[in-house]
C-alpha positions in Angstrom: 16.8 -15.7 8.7 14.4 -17.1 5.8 12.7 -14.7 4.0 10.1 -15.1 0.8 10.4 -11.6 -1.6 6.8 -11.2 -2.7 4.9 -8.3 -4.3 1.9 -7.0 -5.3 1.8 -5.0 -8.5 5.7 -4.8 -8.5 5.4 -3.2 -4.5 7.8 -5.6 -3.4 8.8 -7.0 0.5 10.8 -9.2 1.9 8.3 -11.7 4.3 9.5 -13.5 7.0 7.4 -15.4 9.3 8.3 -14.3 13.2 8.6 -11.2 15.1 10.8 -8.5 14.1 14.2 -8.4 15.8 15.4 -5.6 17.6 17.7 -4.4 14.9 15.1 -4.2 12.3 15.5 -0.5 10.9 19.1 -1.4 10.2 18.0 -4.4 8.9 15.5 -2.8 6.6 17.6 -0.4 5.3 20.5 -3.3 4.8 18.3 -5.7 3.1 15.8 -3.1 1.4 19.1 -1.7 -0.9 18.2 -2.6 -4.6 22.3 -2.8 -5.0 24.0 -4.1 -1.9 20.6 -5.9 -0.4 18.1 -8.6 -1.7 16.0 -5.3 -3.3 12.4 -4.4 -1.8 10.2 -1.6 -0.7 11.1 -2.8 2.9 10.5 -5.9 5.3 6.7 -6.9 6.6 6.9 -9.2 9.2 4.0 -11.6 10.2 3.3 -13.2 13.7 0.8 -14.8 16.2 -2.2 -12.1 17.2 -4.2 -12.2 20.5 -7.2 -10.2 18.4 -7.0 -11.9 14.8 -5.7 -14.8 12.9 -2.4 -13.0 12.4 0.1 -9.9 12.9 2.1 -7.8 10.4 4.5 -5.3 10.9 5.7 -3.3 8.0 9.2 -1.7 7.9 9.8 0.8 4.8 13.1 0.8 2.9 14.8 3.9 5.4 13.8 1.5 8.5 10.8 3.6 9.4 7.8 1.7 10.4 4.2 1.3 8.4 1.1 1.6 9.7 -0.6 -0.2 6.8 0.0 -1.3 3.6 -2.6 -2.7 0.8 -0.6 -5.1 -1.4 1.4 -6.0 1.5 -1.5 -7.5 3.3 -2.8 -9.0 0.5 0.7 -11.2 -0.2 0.6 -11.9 3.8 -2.5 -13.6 3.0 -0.8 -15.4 0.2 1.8 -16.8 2.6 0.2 -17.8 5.4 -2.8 -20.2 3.5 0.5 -21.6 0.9 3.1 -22.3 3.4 0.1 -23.8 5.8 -0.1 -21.9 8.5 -3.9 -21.7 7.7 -6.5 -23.5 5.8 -8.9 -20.7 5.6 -9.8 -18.6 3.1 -11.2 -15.4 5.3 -8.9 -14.2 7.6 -7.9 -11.6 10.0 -5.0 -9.4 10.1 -4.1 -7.2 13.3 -2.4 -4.0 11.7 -1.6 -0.4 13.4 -4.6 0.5 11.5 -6.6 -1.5 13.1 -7.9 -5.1 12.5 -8.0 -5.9 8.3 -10.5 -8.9 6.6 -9.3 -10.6 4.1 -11.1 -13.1 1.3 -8.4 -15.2 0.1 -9.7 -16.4 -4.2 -8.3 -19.6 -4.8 -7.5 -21.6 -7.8 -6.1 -25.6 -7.8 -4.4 -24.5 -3.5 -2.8 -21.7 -5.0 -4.1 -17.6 -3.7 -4.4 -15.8 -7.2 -6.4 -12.6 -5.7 -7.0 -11.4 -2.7 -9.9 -8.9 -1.9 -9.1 -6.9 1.5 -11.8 -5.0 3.0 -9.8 -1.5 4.0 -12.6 -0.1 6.5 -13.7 3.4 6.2 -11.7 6.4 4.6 -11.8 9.9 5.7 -12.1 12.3 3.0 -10.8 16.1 4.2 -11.2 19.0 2.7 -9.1 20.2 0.4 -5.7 22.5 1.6 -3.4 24.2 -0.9 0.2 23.4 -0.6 2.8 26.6 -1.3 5.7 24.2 -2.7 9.1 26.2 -4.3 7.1 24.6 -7.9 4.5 26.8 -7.0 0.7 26.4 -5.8 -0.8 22.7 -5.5 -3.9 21.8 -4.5 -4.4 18.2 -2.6 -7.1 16.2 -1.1 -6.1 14.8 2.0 -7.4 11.2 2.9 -6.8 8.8 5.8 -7.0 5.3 4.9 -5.4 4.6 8.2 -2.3 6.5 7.2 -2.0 9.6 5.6 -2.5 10.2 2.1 -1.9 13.7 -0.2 -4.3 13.3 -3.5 -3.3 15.6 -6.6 -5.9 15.6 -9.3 -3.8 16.0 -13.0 -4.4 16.5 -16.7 -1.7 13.9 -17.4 0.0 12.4 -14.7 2.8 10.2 -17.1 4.3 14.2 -17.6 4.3 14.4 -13.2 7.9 15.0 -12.1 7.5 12.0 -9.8 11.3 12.7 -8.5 10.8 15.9 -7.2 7.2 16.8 -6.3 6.9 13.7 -4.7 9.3 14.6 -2.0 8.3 18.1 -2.0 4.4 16.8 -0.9 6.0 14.4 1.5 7.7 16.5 3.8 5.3 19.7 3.1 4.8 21.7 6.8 1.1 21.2 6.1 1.6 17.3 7.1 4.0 17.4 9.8 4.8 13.4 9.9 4.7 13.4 6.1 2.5 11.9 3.8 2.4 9.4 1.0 1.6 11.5 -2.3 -0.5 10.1 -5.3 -1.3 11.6 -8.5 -3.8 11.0 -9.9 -5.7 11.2 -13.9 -9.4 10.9 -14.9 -9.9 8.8 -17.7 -12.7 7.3 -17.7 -16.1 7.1 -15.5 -14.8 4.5 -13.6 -11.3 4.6 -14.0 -8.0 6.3 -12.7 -4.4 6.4 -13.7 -2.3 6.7 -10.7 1.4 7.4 -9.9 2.6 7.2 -6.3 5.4 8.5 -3.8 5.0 6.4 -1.2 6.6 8.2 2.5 9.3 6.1 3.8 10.1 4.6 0.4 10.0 6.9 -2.7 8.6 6.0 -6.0 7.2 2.5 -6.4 5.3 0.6 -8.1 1.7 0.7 -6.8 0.2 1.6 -3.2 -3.0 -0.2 -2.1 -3.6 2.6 0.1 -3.3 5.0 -2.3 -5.1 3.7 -4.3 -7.8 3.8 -1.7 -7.5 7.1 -0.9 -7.3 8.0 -4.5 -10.7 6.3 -5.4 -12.4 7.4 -2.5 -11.1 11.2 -3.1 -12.5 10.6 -6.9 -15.9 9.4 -5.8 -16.4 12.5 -3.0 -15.5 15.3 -6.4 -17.7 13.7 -8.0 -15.6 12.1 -10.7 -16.5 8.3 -10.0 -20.0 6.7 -8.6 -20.0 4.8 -5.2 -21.0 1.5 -5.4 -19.1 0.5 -8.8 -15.7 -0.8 -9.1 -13.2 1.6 -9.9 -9.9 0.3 -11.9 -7.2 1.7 -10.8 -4.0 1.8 -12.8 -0.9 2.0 -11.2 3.2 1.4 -12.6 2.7 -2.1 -12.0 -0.8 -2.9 -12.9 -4.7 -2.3 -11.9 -6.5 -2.6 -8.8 -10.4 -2.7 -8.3 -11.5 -0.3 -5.7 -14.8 -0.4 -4.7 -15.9 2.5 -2.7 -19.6 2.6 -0.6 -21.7 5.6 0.0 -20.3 5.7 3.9 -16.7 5.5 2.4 -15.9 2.2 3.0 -13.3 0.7 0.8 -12.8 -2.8 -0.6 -9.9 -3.7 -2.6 -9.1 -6.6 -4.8 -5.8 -7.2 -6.4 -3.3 -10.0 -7.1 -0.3 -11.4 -5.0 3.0 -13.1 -6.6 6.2 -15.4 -4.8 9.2 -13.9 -6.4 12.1 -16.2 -4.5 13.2 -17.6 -1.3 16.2 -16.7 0.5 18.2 -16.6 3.1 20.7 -13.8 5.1 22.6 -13.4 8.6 20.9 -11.2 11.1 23.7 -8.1 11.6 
């Protein structure tokens, strides 16, 4: 099996062109281990659609299955318009959240960012968690999976390690939920760490970041209608978020290697 490791901000896959086997879990896990494996968040696979250009699937590093991830699609454009499979530059994607646009910015035949238009976010109400830390309060936000926002006065001092998982598998979201904390600092800006359900602390989240900027602009902390930058471990993302809630985001895409492994 060929893969191509890709990322997007350091949130790293494994890509491989073709519909997922029927061992993929194992496979995830096998492949996903930063030790034994080739290293990555998990495995996105990408395939013919009967409703859009193309198909991903998106399998996290303990061989549980995505429904959507931001800087994965992005890099699933990438791939498709460099290895050929398409010459156009707005595309399609068929996800389990639904059908994703793409604008694909070029420079010399080469993707350098891609801007993904996310669809509309649902901003709840917020719900206080009773974690064994204490009391946390957290803006819940669908971006087409489920997202835990934590407003914080510094989020570098956030114990990542252990309130991440705590959020995660909190009663109050009974198929858990990705966690991202989040600090103001400035009108139009956000510093953002992420637990990610399924695959721990990474690098960045797309979605999160979504759900982040859109939670920012309903308090009140960030206007609609103006990109927000979003910084994440492993870089910034520009989330613009409209006065319905619908979210663009626009971010780079990077090849890492090509490789190769048995299917087991």
């Amino acid at each position: 099996m060929h893969f191509t490791k890709m990322h997007g901000l350091g949130n790293d896959y494994l890509y491989i062109f073709g519909d997922a086997p029927v061992n993929v879990s194992k496979l995830s896990v096998k492949l996903s281990d930063r030790h034994f494996g080739a290293g990555s968040d998990g495995l996105i696979f990408i395939s013919a659609s009967d409703t859009a250009d193309f198909k991903m699937r998106i399998f996290n590093a303990d061989g549980s299955e995505a429904r959507m991830c931001g800087n994965g699609i992005r890099c699933v454009g990438k791939y498709v318009y460099e290895k050929g499979y398409t010459d156009k530059t707005d595309l399609t994607i068929e996800t389990l959240s639904g059908i994703k646009t793409l604008q694909l910015h070029t420079e010399n035949g080469k993707v350098r960012r891609v801007t993904v238009d996310m669809g509309k976010t649902d901003v709840g109400e917020d719900k206080e968690l009773y974690l064994v830390s204490g009391k946390m309060t957290v803006t819940p936000v669908s971006v087409g999976n489920p997202h835990a926002v934590i407003f914080t006065c510094n989020a570098e001092e956030i114990a990542l390690d252990t309130l991440g998982p705590a959020v995660e598998n909190c009663a109050a979201f009974p198929g858990g939920v990705n966690a991202e904390f989040i600090q103001v600092t400035g009108p139009q800006s956000l510093r953002m760490r992420v637990w990610e359900r399924g695959s721990g602390i990474t690098m960045a989240c797309g979605t999160g970041a979504c759900a982040s900027a859109a939670a920012a602009v309903k308090k009140g902390y960030c206007r609609p209608d103006v990109p927000i930058s979003v910084q994440l471990d492993g870089g910034i993302l520009q989330i613009c978020v409209g006065p319905d809630y619908n979210v663009t985001m626009t971010g780079p895409a990077e090849i890492v290697y090509e490789g190769e492994t048995a299917i087991c």
